[in-house]
C-alpha positions in Angstrom: 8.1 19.4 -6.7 9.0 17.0 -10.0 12.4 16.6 -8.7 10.5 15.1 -5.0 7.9 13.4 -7.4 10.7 11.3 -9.2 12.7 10.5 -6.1 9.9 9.1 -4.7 8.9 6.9 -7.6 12.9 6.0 -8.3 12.7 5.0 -4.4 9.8 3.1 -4.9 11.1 1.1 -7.8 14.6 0.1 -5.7 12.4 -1.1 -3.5 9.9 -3.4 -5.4 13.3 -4.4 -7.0 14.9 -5.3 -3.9 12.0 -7.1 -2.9 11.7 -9.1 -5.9 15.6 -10.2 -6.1 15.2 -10.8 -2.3 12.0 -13.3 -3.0 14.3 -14.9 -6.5 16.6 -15.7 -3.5 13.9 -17.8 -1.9 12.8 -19.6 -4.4 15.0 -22.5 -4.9 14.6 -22.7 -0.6 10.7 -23.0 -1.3 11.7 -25.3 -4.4 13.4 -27.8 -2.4 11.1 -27.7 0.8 7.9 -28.5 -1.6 10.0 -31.5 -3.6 11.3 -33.1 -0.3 7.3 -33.0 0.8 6.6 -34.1 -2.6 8.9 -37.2 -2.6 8.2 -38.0 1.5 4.9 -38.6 0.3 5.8 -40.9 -2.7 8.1 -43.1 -0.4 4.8 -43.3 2.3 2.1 -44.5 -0.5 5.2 -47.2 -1.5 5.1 -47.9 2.8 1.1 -47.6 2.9 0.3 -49.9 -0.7 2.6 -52.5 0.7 1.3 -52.5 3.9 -2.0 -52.8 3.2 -0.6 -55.8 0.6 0.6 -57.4 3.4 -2.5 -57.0 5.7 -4.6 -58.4 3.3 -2.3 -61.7 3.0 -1.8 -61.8 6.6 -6.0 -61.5 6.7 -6.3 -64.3 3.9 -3.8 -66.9 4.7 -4.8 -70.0 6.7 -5.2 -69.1 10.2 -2.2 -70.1 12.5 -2.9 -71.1 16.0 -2.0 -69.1 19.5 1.2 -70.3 19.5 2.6 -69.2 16.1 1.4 -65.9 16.6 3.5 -65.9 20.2 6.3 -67.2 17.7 5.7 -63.8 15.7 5.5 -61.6 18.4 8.7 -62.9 19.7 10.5 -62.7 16.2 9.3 -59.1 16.1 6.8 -59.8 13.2 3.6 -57.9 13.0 0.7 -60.0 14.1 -1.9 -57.5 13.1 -5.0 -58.6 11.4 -3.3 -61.9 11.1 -6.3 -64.9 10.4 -5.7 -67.3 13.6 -7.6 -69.8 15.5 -7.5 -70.3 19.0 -9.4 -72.7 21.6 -10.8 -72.6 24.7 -14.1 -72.0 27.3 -15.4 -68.9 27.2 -15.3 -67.0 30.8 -18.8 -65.4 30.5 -19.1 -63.6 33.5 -16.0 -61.8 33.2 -16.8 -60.5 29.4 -16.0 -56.7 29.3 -18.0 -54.4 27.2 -16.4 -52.0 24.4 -18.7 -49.0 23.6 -19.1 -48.9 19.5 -21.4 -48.7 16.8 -21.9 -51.6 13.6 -24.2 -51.2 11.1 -25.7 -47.7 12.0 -26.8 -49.2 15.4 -25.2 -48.2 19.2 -23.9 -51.2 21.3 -21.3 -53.0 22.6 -18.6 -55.4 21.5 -18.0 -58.1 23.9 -14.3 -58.9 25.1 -14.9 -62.6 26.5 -11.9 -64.0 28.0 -11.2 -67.3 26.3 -9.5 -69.9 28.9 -7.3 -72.3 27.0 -5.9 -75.7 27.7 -3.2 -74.5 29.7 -4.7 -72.5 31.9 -4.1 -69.0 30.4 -6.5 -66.3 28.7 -7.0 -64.8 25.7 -9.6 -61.7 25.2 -11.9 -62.3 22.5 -13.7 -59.6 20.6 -17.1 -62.1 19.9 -18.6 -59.2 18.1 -21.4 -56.5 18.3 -24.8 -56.6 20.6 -26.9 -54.0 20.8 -27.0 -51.1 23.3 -29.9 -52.5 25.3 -28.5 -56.1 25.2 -25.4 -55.1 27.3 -26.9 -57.1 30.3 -25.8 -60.8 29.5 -29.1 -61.7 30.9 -31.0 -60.0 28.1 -29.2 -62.8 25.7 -28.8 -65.9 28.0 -28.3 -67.5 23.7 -25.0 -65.7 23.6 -23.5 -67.7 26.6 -22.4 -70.7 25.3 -20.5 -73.6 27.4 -18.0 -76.1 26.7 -14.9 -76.2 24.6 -15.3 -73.6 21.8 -12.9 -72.9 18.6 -13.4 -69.3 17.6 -11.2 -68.2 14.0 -10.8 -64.6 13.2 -8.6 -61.7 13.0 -5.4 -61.1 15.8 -5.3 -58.1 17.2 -2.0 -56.0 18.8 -2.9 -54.7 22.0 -2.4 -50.2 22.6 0.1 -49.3 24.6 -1.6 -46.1 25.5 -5.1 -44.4 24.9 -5.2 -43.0 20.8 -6.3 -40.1 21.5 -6.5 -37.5 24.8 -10.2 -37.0 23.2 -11.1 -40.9 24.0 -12.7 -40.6 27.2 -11.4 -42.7 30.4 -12.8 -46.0 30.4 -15.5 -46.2 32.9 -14.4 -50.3 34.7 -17.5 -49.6 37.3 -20.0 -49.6 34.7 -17.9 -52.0 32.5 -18.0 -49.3 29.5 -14.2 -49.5 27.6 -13.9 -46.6 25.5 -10.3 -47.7 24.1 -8.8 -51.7 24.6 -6.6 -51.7 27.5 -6.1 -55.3 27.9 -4.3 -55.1 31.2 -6.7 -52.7 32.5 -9.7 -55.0 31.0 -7.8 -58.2 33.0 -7.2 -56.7 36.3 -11.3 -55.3 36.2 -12.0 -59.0 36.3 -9.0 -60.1 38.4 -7.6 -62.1 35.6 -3.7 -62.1 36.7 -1.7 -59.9 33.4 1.2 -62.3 32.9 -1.2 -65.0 32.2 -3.5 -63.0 29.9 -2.1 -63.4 26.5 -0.6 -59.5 24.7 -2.7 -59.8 22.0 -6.3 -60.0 21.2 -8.7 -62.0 18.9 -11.3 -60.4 16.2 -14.0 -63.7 15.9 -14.8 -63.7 12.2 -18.6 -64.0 11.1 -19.8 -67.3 12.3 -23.3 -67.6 13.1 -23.8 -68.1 16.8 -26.7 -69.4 18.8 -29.3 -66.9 18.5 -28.1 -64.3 16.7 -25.8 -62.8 19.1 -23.2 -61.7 19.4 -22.3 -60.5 15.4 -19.1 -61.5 14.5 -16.7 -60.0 11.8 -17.2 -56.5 13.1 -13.3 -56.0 12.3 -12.9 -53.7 9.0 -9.6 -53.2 6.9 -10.2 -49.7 6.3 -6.4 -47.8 6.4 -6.3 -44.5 4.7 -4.0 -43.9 1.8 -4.3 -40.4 0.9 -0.3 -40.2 -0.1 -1.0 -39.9 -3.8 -3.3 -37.1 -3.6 -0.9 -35.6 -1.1 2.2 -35.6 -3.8 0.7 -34.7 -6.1 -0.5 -31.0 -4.2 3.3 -30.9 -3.5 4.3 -31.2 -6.6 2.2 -29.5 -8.1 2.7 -26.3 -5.7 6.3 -26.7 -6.8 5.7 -26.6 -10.8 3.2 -23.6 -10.1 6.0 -21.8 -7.8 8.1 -22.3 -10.9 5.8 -21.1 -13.5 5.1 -17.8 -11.4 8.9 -17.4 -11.0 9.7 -17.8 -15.0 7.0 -15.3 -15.4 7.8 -13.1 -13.1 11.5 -13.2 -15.0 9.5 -12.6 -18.2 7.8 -9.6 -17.2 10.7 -8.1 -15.7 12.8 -8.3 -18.9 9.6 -6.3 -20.7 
């Protein structure tokens, strides 16, 4: 019965030491996977800080005028958040309504089609009205005539919908739950190749009455990176310190 006894513990110990070599094997593996996330996430704060540097010069700078920023576009330059101007006549009856929320209130941000001097459009975000101030009867103020200048923030149009949880937009009810420009032109039968592929953000301007509320744009990008890296990193020192004293109490 000893003899079974100590076989069984002698069997028991080959295996907690096969098990333990087997997991020293892994180690450096785990090592170099937790590192590599480390570092990935070092390089995307240095991608993220200067992007965000860059945004906010872009956001700052003296605004440049429809043109330049078709200049950018062309060149392959971001035109994101980019301070530009842009003139024109404001196509009221063709605004299109973007469901959103500003300042703790429900409403609408109101894509106007700007007409410019040569004939083609450009979707301006005016800003924020409130839910029950959708009908642009409810503001007759906000429909202002004549040559207007509007400065704010360019905007690069989606290619698709962000997310398969944004709803469809609703063009019946003129309720866009995500900015498709060529889906907001053709609702209003503005022809696509002569709506401009970019839109405009108007800044914070008063208007006539009140409404709409400009400067509804916020710079807001997250950059969690550092935080990240550091959980990597640290993962790694603590996968090190286990291993060393795991080492230690194996030498006892």
């Amino acid at each position: 019965m000893a003899d079974t006894r100590l076989t069984g513990e002698k069997g028991a110990e080959n295996r907690r030491t096969w098990r333990f070599w087997a997991g020293l094997v892994l180690v450096p593996i785990a090592l170099v996977v937790l590192l590599s996330l480390g570092t990935w996430q070092v390089n995307r704060l240095h991608w993220k800080e200067t992007l965000l540097t860059d945004i906010q010069q872009r956001s700052k700078a003296a605004p440049v005028d429809v043109a330049e920023l078709e200049r950018l576009i062309a060149a392959g330059e971001p035109i994101d958040y980019r301070h530009a101007t842009a003139s024109g006549a404001y196509l009221h009856d063709k605004e299109r309504h973007f469901l959103a929320t500003f300042e703790g209130q429900s409403g609408f941000y109101l894509y106007t089609p700007l007409q410019l001097a040569d004939g083609r459009y450009l979707f301006v975000n005016r800003g924020f009205v409130p839910y029950d101030r959708k009908d642009p009867a409810s503001r007759p103020e906000s429909l202002i005539a004549g040559e207007q200048t509007v400065t704010g923030l360019a905007r690069a149009e989606l290619e698709e919908k962000p997310s398969s949880l944004v709803p469809e937009n609703d063009e019946r009810a003129n309720i866009f739950y995500w900015k498709d420009r060529a889906r907001m032109a053709a609702s209003v039968d503005l022809p696509e190749d002569r709506v401009l592929p970019f839109f405009l953000d108007a800044d914070a301007s008063p208007v006539a009455g009140g409404l709409p509320k400009g400067g509804v744009t916020q710079i807001d990008l997250p950059n969690n990176h550092l935080q990240y890296a550091i959980t990597w990193y640290g993962l790694a020192v603590a996968l090190v310190a286990v291993t060393i004293a795991g080492l230690v109490k194996r030498r006892s």
